[in-house]
C-alpha positions as CSV (number, residue, x, y, z in Angstrom):
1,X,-15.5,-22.5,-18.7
2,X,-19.2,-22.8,-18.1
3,X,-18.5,-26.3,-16.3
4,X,-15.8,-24.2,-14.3
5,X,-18.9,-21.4,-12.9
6,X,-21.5,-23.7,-12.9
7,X,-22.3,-23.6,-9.3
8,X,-22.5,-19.3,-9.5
9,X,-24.3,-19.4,-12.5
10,X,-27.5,-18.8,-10.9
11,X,-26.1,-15.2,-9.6
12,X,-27.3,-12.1,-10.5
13,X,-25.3,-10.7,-13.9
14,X,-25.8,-7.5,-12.6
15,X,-22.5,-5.8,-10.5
16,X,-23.9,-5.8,-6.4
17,X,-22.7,-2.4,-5.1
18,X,-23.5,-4.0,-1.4
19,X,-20.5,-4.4,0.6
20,X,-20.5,-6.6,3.8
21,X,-20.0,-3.8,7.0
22,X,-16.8,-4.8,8.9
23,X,-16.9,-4.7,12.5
24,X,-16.4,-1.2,14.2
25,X,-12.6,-1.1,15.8
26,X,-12.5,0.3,18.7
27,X,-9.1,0.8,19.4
28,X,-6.1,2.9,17.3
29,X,-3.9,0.2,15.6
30,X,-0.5,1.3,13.9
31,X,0.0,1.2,10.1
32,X,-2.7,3.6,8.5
33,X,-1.2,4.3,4.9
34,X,-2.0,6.0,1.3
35,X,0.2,3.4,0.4
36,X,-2.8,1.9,-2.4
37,X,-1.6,4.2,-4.1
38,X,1.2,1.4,-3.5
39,X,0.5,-1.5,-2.0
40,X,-3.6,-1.9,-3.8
41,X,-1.8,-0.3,-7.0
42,X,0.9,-0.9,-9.6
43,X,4.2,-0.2,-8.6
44,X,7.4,0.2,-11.3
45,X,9.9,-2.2,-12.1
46,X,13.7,-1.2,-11.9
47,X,14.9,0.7,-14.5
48,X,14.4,-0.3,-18.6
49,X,18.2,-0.8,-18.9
50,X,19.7,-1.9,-15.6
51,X,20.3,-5.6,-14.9
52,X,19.2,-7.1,-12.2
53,X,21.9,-8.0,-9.9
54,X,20.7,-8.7,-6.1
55,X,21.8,-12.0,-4.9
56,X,18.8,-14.4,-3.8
57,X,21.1,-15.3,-0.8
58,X,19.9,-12.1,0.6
59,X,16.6,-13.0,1.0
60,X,14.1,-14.9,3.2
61,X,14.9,-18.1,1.3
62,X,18.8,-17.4,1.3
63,X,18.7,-18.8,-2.3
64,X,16.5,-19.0,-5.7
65,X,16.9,-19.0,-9.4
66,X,17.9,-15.6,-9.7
67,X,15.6,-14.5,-12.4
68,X,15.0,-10.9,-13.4
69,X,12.0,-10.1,-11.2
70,X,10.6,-7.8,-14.0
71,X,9.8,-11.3,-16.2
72,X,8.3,-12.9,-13.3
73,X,4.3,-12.1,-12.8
74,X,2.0,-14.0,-10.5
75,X,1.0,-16.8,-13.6
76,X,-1.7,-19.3,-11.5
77,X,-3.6,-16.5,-10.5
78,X,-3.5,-14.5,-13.5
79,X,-4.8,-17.1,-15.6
80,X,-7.7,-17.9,-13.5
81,X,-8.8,-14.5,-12.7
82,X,-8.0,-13.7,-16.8
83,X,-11.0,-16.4,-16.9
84,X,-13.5,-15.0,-14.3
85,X,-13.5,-11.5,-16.5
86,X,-13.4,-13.0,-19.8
87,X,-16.5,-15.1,-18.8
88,X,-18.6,-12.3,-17.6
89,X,-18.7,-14.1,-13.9
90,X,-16.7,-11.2,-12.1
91,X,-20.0,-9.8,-10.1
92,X,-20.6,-13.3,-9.3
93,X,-17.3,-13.8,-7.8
94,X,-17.0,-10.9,-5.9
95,X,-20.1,-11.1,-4.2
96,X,-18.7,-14.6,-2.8
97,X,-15.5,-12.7,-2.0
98,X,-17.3,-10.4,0.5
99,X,-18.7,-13.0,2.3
100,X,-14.7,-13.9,3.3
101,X,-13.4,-11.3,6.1
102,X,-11.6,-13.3,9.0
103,X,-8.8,-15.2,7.9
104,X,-9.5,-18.5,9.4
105,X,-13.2,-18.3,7.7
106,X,-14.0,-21.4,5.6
107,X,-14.1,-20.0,1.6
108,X,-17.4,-19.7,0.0
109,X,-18.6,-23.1,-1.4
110,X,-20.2,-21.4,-4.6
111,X,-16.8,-19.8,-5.3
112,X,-15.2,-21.3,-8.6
113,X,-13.6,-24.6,-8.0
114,X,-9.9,-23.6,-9.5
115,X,-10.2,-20.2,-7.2
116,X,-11.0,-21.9,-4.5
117,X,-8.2,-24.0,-4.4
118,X,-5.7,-21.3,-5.3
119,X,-6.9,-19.4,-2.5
120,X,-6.5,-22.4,0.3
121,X,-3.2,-22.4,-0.7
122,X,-2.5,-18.4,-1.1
123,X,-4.0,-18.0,2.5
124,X,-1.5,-20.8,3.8
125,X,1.6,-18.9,5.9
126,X,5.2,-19.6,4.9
127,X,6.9,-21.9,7.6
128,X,9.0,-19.2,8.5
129,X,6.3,-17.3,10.2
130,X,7.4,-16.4,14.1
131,X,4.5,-15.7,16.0
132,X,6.8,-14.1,18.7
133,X,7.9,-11.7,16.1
134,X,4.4,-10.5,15.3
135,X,3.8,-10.3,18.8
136,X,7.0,-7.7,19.2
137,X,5.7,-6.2,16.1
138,X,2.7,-5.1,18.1
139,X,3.8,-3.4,20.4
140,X,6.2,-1.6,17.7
141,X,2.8,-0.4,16.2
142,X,1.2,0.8,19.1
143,X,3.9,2.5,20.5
144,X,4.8,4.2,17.1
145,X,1.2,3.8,15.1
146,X,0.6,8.0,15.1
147,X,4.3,8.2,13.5
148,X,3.5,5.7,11.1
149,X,0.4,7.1,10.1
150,X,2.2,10.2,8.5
151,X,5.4,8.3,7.1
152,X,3.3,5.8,5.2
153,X,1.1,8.9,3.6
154,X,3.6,11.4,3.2
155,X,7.2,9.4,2.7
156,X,5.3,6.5,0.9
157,X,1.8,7.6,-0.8
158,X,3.7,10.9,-1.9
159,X,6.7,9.1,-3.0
160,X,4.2,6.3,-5.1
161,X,3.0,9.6,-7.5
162,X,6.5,10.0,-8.5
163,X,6.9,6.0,-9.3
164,X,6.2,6.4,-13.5
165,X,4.3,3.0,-13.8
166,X,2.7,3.0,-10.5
167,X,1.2,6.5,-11.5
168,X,0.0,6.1,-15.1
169,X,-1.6,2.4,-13.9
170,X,-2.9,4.2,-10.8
171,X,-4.6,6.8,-12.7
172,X,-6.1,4.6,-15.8
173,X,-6.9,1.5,-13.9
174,X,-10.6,1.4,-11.9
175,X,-9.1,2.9,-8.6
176,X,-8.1,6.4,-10.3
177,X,-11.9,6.9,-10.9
178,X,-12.3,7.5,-7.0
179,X,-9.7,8.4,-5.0
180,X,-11.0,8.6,-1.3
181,X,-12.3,4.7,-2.3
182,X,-8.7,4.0,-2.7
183,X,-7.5,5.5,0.3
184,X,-9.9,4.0,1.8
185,X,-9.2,0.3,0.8
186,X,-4.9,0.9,1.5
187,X,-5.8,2.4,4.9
188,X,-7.3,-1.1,5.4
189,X,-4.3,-3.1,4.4
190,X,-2.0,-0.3,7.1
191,X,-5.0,-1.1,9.6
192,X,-4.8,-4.8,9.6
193,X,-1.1,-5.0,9.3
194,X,-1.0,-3.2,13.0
195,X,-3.5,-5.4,14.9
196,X,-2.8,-7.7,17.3
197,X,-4.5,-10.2,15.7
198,X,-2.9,-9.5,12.1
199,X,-2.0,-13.4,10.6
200,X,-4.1,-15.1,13.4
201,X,-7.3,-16.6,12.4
202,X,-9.6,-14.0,13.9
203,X,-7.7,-11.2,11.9
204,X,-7.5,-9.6,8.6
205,X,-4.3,-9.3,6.8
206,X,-4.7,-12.4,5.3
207,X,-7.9,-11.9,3.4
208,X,-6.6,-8.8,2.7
209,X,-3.9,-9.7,1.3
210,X,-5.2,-12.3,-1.0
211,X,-7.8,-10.0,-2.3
212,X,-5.8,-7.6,-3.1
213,X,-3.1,-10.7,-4.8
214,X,-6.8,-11.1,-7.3
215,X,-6.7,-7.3,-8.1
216,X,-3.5,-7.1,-9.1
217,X,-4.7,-10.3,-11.4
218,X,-7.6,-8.1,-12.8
219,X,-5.9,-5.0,-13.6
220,X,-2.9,-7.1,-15.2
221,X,-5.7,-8.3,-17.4
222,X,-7.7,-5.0,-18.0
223,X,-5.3,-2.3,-17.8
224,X,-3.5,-3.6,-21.3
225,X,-6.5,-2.9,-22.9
226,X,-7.1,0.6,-22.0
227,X,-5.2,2.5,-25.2
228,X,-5.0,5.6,-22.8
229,X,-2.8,3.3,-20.6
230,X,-1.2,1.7,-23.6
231,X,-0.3,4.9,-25.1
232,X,1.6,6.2,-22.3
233,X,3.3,3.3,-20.8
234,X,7.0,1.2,-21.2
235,X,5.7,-2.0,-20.8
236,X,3.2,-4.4,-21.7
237,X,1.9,-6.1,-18.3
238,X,2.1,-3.9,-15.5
239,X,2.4,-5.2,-11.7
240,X,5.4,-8.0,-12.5
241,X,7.4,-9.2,-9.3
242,X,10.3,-5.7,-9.0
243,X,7.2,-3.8,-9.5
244,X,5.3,-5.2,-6.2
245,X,8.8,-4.9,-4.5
246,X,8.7,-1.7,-5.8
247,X,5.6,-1.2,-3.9
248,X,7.1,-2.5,-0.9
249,X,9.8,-0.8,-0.6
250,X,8.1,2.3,-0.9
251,X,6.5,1.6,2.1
252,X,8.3,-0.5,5.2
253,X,11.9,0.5,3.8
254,X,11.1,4.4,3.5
255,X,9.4,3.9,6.7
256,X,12.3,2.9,8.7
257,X,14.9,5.1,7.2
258,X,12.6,8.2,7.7
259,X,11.6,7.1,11.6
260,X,15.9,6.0,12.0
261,X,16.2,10.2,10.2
262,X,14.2,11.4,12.7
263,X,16.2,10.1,15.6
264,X,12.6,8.0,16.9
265,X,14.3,5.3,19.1
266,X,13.9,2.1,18.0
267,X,14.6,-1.4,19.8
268,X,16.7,-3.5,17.6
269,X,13.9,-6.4,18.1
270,X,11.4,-4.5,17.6
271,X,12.4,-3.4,14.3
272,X,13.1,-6.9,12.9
273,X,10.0,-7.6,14.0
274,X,8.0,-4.8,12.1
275,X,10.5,-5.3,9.4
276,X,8.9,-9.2,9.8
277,X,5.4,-8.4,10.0
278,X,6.1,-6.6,6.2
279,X,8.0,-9.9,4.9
280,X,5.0,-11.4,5.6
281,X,3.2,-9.1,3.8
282,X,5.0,-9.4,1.1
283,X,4.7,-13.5,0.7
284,X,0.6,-13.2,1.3
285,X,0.8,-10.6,-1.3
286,X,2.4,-13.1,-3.8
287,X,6.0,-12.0,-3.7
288,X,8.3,-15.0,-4.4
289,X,10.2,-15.7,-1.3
290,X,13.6,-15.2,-3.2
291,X,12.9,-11.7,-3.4
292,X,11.8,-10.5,-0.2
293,X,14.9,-9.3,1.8
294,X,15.9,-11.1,5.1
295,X,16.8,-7.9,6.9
296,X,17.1,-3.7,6.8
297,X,20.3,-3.7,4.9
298,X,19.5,-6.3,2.4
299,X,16.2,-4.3,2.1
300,X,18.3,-0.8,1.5
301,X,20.4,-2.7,-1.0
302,X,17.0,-3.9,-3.5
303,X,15.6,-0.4,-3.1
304,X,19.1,1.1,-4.6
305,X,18.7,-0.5,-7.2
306,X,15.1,-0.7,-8.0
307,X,13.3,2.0,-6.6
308,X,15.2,5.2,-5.8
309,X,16.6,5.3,-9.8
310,X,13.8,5.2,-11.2
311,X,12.1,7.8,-9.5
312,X,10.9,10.1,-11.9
313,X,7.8,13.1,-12.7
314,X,4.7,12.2,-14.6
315,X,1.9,14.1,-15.7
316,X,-0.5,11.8,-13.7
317,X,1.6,11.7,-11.0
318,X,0.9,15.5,-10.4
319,X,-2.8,15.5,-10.6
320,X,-2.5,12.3,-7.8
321,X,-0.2,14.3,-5.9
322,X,-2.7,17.2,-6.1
323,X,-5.7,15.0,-4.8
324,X,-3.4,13.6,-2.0
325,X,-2.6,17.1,-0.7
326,X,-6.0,17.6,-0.4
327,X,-6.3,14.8,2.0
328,X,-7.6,17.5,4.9
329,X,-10.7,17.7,2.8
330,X,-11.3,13.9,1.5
331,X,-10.4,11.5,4.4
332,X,-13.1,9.9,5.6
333,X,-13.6,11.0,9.1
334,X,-14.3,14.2,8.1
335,X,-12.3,17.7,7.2
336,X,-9.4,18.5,9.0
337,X,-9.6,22.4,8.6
338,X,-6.2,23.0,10.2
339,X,-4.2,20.6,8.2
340,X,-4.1,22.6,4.7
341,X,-2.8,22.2,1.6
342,X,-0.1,24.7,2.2
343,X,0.9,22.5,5.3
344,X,0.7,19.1,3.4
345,X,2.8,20.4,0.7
346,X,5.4,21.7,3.4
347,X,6.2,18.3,4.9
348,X,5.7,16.4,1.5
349,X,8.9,19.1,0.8
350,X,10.9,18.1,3.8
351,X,10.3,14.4,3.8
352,X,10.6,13.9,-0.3
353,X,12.8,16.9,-0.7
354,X,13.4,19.8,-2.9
355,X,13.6,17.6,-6.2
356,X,10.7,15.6,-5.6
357,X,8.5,18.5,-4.7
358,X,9.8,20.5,-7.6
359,X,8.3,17.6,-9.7
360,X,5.2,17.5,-8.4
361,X,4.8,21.5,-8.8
362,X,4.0,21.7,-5.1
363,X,4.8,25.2,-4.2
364,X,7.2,26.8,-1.9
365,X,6.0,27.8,1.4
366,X,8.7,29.9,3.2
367,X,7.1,29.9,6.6
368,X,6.2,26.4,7.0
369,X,9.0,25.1,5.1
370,X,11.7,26.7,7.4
371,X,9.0,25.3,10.2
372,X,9.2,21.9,9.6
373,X,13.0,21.8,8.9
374,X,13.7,24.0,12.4
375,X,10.8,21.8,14.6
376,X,9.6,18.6,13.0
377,X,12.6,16.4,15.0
378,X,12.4,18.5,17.5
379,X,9.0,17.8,17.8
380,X,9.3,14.0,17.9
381,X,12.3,14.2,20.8
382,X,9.5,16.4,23.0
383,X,6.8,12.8,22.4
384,X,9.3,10.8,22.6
385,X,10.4,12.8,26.0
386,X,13.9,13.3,25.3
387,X,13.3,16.8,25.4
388,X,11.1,19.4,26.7
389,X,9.1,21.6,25.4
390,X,10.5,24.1,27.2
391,X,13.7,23.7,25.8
392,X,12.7,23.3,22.5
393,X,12.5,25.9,19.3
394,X,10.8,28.4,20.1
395,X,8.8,28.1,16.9
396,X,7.8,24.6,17.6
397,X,6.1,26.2,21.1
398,X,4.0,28.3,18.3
399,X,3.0,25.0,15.6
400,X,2.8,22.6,18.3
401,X,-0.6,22.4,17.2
402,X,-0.1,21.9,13.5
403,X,1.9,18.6,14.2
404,X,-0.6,17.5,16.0
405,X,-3.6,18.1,14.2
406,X,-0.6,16.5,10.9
407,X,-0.6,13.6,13.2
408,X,-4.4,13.6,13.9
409,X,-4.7,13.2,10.1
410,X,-2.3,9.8,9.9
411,X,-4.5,8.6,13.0
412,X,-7.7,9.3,10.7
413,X,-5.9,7.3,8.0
414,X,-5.4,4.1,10.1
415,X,-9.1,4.5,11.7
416,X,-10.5,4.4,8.0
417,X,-9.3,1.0,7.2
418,X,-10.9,-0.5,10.4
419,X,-14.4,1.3,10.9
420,X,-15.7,1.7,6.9
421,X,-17.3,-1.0,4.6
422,X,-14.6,-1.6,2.6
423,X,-14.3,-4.2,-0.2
424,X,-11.5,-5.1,-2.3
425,X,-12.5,-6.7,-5.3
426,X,-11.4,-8.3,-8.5
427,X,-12.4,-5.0,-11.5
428,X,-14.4,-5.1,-13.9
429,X,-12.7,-2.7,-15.8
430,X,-10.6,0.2,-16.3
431,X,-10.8,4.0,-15.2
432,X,-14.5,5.1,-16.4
433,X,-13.8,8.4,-16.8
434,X,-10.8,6.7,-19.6
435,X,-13.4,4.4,-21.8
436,X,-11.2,1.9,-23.8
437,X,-14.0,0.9,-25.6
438,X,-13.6,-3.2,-24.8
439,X,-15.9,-2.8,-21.7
């Protein structure tokens, strides 16, 4: 081990709270999301009981073993990064981690020899990669990036509080200490995912994506040892391979089929090519290829099966679900003082539904609920210009400004991930405020 760390050795013990500043964006990219809560988090596998049936001919690599995902973990990296916290060199690596923030920038030299290597061959894209898809995808983002905003925090951060596993490992691991820091770091993963440059070597998602590849690592490592975790969860390793598609599905799938129910128009290449830009995502992430759908109905198929049974109320998923309503208050950018709880909780009700809010004890709100079921697609045909405002609802004439200002809010959410110092890093523990006693 020692031999392994011997050229970080010299590093301060001590953790480094310094975080390298990111360039200032300048310019609104597409994809802001609460996903962390998903895509930095833990998501759940399919349920205890149910066998895994999906056909690996469905997928990007139209074939594969066929193995239960919920077996299948991410084993190279787990071991190493195991090693890193076990040998009291986590600090160390991290601060060599910050230094990497464009994806074509040569690795750290003082970074462990083993994680090095991994890396150069995590931050390598698949060969199925179409750069003219990406390009398409672009455009998708800018044209819908405001939509987007609110359909990755309210159809797919809301959704991950009702995910069991996702919730509890949410809530015990590191991350659930500080939740404007996590919202923070997923808004970063939805901002880089929309830029132009996204896979290219002057971007982002890439170093993003391996980073966040090392967390899951770390908290597989950690979170077993927190007996608040342990006492509360179904399974021994969190973060396995249906639990990151989990993840995924909770955000581009429920993206789509929420933009296709509100009647946004869509471009059939554009939406393979946004639906692309996630299968990406996905791979960078560490998803083995044989899992990742190779297209919207394959993607609806998985999500039948693994994500929408097992949606389910947890005690921690109501106090997330309570700090995510408050988002008005605790995005950075500042308060929103028009977007309020009461408003939140109103379209977390009409895009989750009845059941869903009932489970998260968000209350009724007879005015605004009847609102956004009367003018929210309205609303979207008068930007979209397939209707006029004039000929709208008369009520939507009155809230216009709500929606907005609800919009403003996703717009917030994408902006955090490009102009805060944000760094994800491999933890050095589990929730604080949750002591396991180990650390």
């Amino acid at each position: 081990m020692q031999t392994m760390y011997q050229r970080i050795s010299g590093s301060h013990p001590e953790e480094d709270d310094g975080m390298d500043e990111l360039s200032r964006r300048k310019m609104l990219a597409a994809g802001g999301t609460l996903g962390a809560l998903g895509a930095l988090g833990v998501a759940t596998p399919a349920h205890a009981g149910a066998l895994w049936t999906w056909s690996p001919k469905g997928s990007v690599a139209g074939a594969g073993k066929g193995a239960d995902p919920r077996g299948v973990w991410d084993e190279e990296a787990d071991r190493i990064v195991a090693d890193i916290i076990e040998s009291g060199h986590t600090a160390a690596v991290n601060r060599e981690l910050r230094k990497w923030t464009k994806n074509g920038q040569p690795l750290s030299g003082a970074l462990p020899a083993e994680l090095r290597r991994f890396m150069e061959r995590a931050r390598r894209m698949p060969s199925w990669a179409d750069e003219g898809k990406l390009d398409t995808a672009t455009d998708f983002n800018e044209k819908r990036g405001l939509y987007l905003g609110v359909t990755y925090g309210f159809a797919s951060g809301m959704m991950s509080t009702v995910i069991p596993r996702e919730a509890r490992a949410v809530y015990y691991s590191k991350g659930g200490a500080d939740m404007r820091d996590r919202i923070t770091k997923t808004a970063k993963l939805g901002y880089d995912i929309g830029t132009s440059n996204a896979y290219r070597d002057e971007g982002e998602m890439i170093v993003t994506c391996v980073k966040t590849r090392l967390a899951h690592a770390g908290v597989r490592h950690l979170l077993p040892q927190s007996p608040h975790w342990s006492k509360v969860a179904d399974e021994e390793i969190p973060i396995s391979q249906a639990d990151m598609m989990v993840t995924w599905h909770s955000l581009p799938t429920t993206v789509m089929q929420n933009l296709k129910k509100w009647k946004v128009p869509i471009p059939d290449d554009e939406s393979a090519a946004f639906l692309h830009s996630w299968q990406l995502c996905a791979y960078m992430l560490g998803i083995k290829e044989e899992y990742i759908p190779n297209s919207w109905a394959e993607a609806d198929s998985q999500a039948a099966q693994v994500l929408t049974p097992i949606l389910a109320p947890t005690p921690e998923g109501v106090k997330l679900a309570d700090m995510l309503l408050n988002l008005g208050t605790i995005v950075p950018g500042g308060p929103l003082r028009y977007v309020t709880k009461p408003i939140l909780g109103a379209l977390t009700r009409y895009v989750l539904g009845d059941e869903i809010a009932g489970w998260l004890k968000i209350p009724r709100e007879p005015f605004w609920d009847a609102v956004f079921d009367t003018a929210w697609e309205p609303f979207i045909a008068v930007r979209e210009g397939l209707l006029s405002l004039e000929d709208a609802p008369g009520v939507l004439q009155k809230v216009y400004w709500a929606f907005d200002e609800i919009l403003r809010l996703g717009a917030l959410l994408v902006l955090s991930g490009g102009d805060l110092p944000i760094s994800i890093q491999i933890p050095d523990a589990n929730n604080p405020d949750y002591p396991d006693g180990g650390r």
